[in-house]
Legacy VTK file of the C-alpha trace (Angstrom):
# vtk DataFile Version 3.0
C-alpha trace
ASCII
DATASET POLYDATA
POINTS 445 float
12.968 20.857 20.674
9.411 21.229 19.123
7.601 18.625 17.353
4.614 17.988 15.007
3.038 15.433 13.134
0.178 15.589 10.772
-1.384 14.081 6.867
-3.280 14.675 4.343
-5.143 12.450 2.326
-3.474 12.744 -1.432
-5.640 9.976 -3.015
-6.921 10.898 -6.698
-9.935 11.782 -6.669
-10.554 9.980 -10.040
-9.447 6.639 -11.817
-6.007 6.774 -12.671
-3.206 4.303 -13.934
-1.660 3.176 -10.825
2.032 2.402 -11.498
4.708 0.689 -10.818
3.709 -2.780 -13.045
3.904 -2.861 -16.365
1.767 -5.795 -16.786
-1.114 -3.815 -15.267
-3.679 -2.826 -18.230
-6.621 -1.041 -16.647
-6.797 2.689 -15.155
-7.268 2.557 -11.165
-11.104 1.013 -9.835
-10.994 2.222 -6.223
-9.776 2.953 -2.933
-8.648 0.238 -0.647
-7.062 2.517 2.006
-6.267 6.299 1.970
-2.769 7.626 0.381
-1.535 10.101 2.927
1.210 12.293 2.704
2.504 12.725 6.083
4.528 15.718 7.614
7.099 15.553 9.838
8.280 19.132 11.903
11.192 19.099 14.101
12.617 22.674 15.184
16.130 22.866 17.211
17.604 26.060 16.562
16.432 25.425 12.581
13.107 23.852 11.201
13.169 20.724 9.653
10.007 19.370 7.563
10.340 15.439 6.400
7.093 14.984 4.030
6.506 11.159 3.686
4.706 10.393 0.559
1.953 7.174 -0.304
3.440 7.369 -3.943
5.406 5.320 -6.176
7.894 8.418 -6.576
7.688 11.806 -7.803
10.525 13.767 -9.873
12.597 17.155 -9.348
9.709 18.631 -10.921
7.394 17.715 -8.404
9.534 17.920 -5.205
10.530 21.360 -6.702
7.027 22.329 -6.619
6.319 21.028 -3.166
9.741 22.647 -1.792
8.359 26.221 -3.112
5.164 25.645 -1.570
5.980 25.662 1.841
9.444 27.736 1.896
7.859 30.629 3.898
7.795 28.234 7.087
10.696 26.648 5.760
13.799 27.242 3.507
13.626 24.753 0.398
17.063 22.953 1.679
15.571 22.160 5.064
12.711 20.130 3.344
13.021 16.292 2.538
10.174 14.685 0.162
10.534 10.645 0.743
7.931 8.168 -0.892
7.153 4.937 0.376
7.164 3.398 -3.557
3.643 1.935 -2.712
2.945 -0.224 -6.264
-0.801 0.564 -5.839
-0.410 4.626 -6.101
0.963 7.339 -9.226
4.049 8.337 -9.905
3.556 12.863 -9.492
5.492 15.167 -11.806
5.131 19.091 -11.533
4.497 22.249 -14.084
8.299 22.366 -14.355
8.603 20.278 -18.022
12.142 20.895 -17.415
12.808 18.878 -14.834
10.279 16.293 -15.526
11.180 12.588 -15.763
8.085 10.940 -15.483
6.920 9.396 -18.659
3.542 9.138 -19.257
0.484 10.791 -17.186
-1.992 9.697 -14.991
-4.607 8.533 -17.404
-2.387 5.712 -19.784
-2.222 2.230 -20.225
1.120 0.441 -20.469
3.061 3.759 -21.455
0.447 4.561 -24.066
-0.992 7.739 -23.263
-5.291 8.026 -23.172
-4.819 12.038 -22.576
-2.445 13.909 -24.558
-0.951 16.031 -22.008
-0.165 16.278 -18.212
-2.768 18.542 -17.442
-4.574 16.452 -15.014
-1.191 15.116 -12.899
-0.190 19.009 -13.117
-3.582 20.231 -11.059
-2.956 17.462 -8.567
0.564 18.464 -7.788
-1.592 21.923 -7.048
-3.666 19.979 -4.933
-0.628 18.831 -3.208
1.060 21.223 -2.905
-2.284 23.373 -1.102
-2.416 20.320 1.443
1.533 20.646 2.157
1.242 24.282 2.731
-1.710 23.671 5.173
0.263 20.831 6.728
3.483 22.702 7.689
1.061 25.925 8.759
-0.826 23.624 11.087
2.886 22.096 11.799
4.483 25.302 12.938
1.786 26.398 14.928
0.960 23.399 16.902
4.485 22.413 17.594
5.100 21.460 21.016
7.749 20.758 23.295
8.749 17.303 23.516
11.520 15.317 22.968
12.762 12.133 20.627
13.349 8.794 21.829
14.998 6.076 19.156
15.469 2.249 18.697
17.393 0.442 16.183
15.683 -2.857 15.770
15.576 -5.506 13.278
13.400 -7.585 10.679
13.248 -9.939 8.282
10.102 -8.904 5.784
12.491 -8.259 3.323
13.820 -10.657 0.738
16.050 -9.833 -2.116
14.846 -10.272 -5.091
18.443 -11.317 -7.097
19.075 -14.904 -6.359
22.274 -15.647 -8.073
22.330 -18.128 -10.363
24.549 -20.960 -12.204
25.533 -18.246 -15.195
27.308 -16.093 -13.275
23.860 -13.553 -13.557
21.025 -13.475 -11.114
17.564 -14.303 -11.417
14.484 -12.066 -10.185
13.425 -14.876 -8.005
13.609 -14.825 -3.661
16.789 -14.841 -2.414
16.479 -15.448 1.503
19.962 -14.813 2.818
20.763 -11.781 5.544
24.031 -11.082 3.467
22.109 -9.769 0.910
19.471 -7.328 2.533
19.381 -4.717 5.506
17.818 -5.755 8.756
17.803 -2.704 10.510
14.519 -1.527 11.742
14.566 2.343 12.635
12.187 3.477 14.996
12.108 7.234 16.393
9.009 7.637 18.731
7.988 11.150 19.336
6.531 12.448 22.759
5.487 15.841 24.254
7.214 16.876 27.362
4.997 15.034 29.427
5.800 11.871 27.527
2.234 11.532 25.843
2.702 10.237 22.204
2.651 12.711 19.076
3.739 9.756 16.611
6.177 7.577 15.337
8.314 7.532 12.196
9.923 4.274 11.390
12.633 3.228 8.392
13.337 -0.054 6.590
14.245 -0.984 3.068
11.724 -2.759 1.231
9.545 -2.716 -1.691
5.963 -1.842 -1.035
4.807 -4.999 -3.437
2.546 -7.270 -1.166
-0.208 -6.225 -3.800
0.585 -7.154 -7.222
-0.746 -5.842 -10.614
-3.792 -7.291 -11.134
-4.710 -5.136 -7.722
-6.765 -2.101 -8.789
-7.441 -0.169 -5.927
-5.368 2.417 -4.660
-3.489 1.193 -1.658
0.052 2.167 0.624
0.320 -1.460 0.591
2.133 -2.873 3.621
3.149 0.293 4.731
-0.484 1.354 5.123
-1.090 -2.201 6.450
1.471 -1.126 9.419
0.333 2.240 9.700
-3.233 1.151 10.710
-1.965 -2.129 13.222
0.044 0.335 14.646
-2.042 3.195 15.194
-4.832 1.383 16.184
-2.686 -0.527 19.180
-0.488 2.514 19.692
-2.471 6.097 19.001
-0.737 9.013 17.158
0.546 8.782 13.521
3.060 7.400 12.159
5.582 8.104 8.995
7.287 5.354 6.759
11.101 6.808 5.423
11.630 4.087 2.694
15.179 2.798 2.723
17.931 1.323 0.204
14.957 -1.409 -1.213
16.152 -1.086 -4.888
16.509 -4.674 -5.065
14.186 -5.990 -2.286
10.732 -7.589 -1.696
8.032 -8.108 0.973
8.234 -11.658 1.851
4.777 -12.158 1.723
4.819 -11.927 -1.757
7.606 -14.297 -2.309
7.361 -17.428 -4.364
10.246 -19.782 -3.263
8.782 -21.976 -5.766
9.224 -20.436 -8.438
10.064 -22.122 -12.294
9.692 -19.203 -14.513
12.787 -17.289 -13.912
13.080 -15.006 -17.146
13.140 -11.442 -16.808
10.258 -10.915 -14.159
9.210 -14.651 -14.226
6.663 -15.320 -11.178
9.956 -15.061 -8.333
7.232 -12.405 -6.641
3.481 -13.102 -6.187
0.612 -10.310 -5.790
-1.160 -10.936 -2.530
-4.818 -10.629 -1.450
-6.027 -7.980 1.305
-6.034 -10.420 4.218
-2.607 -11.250 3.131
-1.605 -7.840 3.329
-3.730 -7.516 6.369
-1.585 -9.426 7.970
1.494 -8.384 6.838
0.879 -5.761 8.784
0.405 -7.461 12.155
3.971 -9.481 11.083
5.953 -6.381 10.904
3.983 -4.357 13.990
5.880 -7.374 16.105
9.309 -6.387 15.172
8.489 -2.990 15.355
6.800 -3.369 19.115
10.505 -5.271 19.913
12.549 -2.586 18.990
12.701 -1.032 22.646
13.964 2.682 22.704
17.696 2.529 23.415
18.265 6.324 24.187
16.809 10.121 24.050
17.722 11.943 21.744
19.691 15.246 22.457
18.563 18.358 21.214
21.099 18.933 17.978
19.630 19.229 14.833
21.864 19.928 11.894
21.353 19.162 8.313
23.800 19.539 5.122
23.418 18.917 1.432
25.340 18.732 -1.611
24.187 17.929 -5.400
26.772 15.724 -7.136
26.710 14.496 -10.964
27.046 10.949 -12.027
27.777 10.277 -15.009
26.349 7.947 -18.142
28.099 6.160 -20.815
26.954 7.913 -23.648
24.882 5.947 -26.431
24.375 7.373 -29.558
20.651 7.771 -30.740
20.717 4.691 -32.640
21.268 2.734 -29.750
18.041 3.923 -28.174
16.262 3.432 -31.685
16.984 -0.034 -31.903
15.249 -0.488 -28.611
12.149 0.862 -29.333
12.026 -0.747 -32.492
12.636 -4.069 -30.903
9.350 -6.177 -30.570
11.247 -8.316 -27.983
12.004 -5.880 -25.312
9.420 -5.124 -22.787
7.076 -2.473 -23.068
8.293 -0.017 -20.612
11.843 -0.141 -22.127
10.138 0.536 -25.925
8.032 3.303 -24.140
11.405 4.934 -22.120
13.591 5.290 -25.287
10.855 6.688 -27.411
10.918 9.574 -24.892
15.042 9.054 -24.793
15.409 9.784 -28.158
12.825 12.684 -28.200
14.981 14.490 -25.884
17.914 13.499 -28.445
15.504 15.244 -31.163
14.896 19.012 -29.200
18.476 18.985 -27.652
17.386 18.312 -23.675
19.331 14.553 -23.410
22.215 14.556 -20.783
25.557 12.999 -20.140
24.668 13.539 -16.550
22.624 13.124 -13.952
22.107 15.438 -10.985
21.904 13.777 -7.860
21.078 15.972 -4.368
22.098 14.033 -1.231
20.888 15.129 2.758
22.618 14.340 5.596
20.858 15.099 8.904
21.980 14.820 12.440
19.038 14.504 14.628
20.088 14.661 18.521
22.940 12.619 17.966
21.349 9.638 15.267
23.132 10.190 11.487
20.532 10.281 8.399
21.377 10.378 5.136
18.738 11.008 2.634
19.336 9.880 -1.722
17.543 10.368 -4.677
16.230 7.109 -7.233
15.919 3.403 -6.306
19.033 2.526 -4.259
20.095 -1.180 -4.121
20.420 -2.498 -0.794
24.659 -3.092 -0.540
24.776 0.849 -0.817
23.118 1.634 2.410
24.965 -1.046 4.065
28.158 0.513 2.474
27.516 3.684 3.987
26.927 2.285 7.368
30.641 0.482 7.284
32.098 3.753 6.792
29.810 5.614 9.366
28.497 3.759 11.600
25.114 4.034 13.171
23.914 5.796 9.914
20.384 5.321 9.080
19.882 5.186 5.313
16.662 6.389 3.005
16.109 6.341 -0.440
13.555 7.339 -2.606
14.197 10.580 -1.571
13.324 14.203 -3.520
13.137 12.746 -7.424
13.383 9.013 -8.470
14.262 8.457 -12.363
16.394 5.157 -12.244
17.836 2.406 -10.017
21.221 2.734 -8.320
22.642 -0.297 -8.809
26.539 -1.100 -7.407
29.188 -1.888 -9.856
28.863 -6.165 -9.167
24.892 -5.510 -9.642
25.478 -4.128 -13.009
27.976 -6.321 -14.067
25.596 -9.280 -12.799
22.947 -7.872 -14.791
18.934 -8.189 -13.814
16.276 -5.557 -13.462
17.668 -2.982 -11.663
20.916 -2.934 -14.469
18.654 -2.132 -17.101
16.422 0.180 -15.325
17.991 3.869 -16.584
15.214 4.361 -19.268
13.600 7.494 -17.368
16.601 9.343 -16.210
16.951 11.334 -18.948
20.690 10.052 -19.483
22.304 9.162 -22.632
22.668 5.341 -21.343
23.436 3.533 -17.966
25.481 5.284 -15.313
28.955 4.719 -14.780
30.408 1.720 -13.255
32.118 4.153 -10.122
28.473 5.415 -9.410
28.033 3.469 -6.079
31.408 4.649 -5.265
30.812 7.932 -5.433
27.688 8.644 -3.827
29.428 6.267 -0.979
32.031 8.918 -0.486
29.894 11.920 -0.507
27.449 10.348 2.147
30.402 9.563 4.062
31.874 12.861 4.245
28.426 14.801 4.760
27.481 12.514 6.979
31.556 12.861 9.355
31.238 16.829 8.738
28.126 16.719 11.202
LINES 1 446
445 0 1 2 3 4 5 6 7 8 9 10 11 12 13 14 15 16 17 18 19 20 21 22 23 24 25 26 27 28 29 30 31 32 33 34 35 36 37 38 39 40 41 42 43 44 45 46 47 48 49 50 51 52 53 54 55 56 57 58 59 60 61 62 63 64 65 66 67 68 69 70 71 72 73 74 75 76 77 78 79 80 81 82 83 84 85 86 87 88 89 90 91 92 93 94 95 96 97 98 99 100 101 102 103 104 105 106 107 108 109 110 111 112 113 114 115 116 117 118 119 120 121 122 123 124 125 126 127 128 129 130 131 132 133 134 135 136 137 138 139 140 141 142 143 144 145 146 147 148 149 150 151 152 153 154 155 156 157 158 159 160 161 162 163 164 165 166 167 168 169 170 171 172 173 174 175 176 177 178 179 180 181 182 183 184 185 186 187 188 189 190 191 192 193 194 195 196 197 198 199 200 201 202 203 204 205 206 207 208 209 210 211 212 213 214 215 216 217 218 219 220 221 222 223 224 225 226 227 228 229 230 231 232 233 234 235 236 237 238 239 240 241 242 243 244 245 246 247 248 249 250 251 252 253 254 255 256 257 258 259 260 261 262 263 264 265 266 267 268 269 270 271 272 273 274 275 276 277 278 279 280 281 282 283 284 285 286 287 288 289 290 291 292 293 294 295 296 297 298 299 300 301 302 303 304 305 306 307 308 309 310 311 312 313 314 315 316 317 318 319 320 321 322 323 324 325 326 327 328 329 330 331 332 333 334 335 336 337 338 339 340 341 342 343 344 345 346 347 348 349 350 351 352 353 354 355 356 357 358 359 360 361 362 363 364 365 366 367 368 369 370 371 372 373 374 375 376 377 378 379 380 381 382 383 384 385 386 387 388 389 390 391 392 393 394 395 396 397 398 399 400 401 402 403 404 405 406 407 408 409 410 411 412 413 414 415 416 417 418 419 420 421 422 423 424 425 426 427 428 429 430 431 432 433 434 435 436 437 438 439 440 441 442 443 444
């Protein structure tokens, strides 16, 4: 087996809207710590690139335009884009207007554009897309021979963020209870064949929301926070695979006292540095306890299949009464504005396209899924195979994923389908199905 590890820094090299808050008003002021995109090579038989990204998300247009960059070191289904959702970085979209779900560019303000096109997030996917082409050249030839060594551990830095409540709904408020998040820590520590360190890449599902929106420097958040206790106890470099988080929070950032439980209400908190400072040092602990349990074997296999899951189908006057509503929140108004222009030029769809990974690396079962994935997914696909390790935020993220007795319960990640490009929410079977089709890619390896 050959390995690599190396990043780029992706940061904007200008102020930007950083996203993920709507209540943030004011384009980007800084740079608190570098957003890297990290590559990942692994060659057994076939080459495997895992690009880890210090974004909110990109689309298909984007991780189409990434995916063509590099395919002459490595076919386009052998790469995997992941993004650690950082709340202090940009969302990226690509030249490919087709495929592009992102709403509004770099330079806007709540949704309201201050540049009329894309032109500037379009020249730094090119940017990108250079540095990912130089990464997986330096990747392939600097690849040694080593070998894989992996630990499943376990933490607690993530709290769900739907605390049932007395209607029968939830509220976006801390809900501390194991039931209701995923404590397994992945760790998979990389060595040359003398057992010298190359790096580390390490999975858990959680928001990356110690930093809140008044925060206007670009950050990776806790994830960076991690990346730079660990590094600096540990050496080599390290890679974050984001997992099933839809509906989970750093606890840092929690407010168990909180009153104001309407739709965001203050449940969550933004942090200061030292906070996230030492959020980091928290969750370096539980990653120094997770002791490697086994070597990995030298198999690498990977298979992939693109479903469609289906949306109840709205007419346009749904979506108009929506953004006509002075009451709804300003992201909603914003998404079916851009819903109902794709109604207008004939590009709205009944269904969305969904490409799923499943990777077998020496003997440890990954699954990799598009969008915002709510926790009780992943953990579904680890009852039916288990052992599975499960990551989110994979290739293009347009929506949440909630699970039928999320969407019936209602709460944020229900109502979160307004940039899919859909005609309305997807169907109720939707966790269901992408259950099933993890499960069997993930048996046929």
């Amino acid at each position: 087996m050959r390995l690599w590890m190396t990043r780029r820094d992706i940061t904007p090299a200008f102020p930007v809207m950083l996203a993920g808050y709507a209540a943030r008003k004011s384009l980007s002021e800084g740079v608190h710590d570098p957003l890297y995109m990290t590559a990942v090579y692994i060659e057994a038989d076939i080459p495997l690139l895992i690009l880890t990204f210090d974004l909110l998300y990109g689309d298909e247009s984007f991780a189409d335009a990434v995916r063509d960059a590099v395919k002459a070191y490595v076919p386009a289904e052998n790469v995997l884009l992941n993004y650690s959702h950082t709340h202090s970085s940009v969302s990226m979209t690509g030249p490919d207007t087709r495929l592009r779900t992102i709403r509004a560019p770099f330079t806007h303000v709540n949704g309201t554009p201050l540049t009329s096109d894309f032109t500037l997030d379009v020249e730094h996917c090119a940017h990108i897309c250079k540095l990912a082409l130089d990464a997986v050249r330096e990747c392939t030839e600097r690849a040694v021979c080593g070998y894989i060594e992996y630990a499943r551990g376990m933490s607690r830095f993530g709290v769900s963020r739907r605390r049932p409540n007395s209607r029968g709904g939830v509220d976006f408020a801390p809900y501390d209870e194991d039931t209701a998040r995923d404590l397994d820590l992945d760790v998979f520590r990389f060595h040359r064949a003398d057992g010298s360190p190359i790096g580390m890449v390490w999975s858990y599902a959680c928001h990356a929301t110690v930093m809140g929106h008044t925060n206007l420097l670009a950050s990776a958040d806790w994830v960076g926070a991690v990346r730079r206790a660990y590094e600096k106890k540990h050496g080599g470099i390290t890679a974050f695979l984001q997992g099933c988080a839809g509906d989970i929070n750093p606890r840092p950032a929690a407010n168990f006292d909180a009153v104001n439980l309407g739709a965001l209400g203050d449940g969550f908190i933004g942090c200061d540095f030292p906070t996230l400072e030492r959020a980091g040092a928290d969750f370096l602990r539980d990653l120094d306890t997770a002791v490697p349990s086994r070597r990995l074997t030298d198999t690498l296999r990977i298979r992939t299949r693109t479903i469609t899951l289906g949306a109840l189908e709205h007419p346009a006057e749904w979506w108009q009464a929506i953004a006509d509503d002075p009451d709804e929140p300003a992201y909603r108004r914003a998404g079916a504005r851009i819903t109902l222009a794709r109604y207008a030029d004939g590009t709205i769809r009944t269904a969305l396209p969904y490409r799923m990974a499943a990777l077998n690396l020496g003997g440890v079962k990954i699954v990799f899924m598009p969008c915002e994935v709510v926790t009780d997914i992943g953990k579904r696909i680890k009852a039916r195979v288990p052992g599975t390790v499960t990551c989110a935020y994979t290739s293009s993220v347009c929506c949440y994923i909630p699970t039928r007795e999320a969407a019936e319960a209602g709460g944020y990640e229900a109502q979160s389908f307004f940039a899919a490009n859909v005609t309305g929410p997807l169907l109720p079977d939707t966790a269901e199905r992408i259950t099933d089709c993890a499960a069997d890619l993930l048996t046929s390896l």
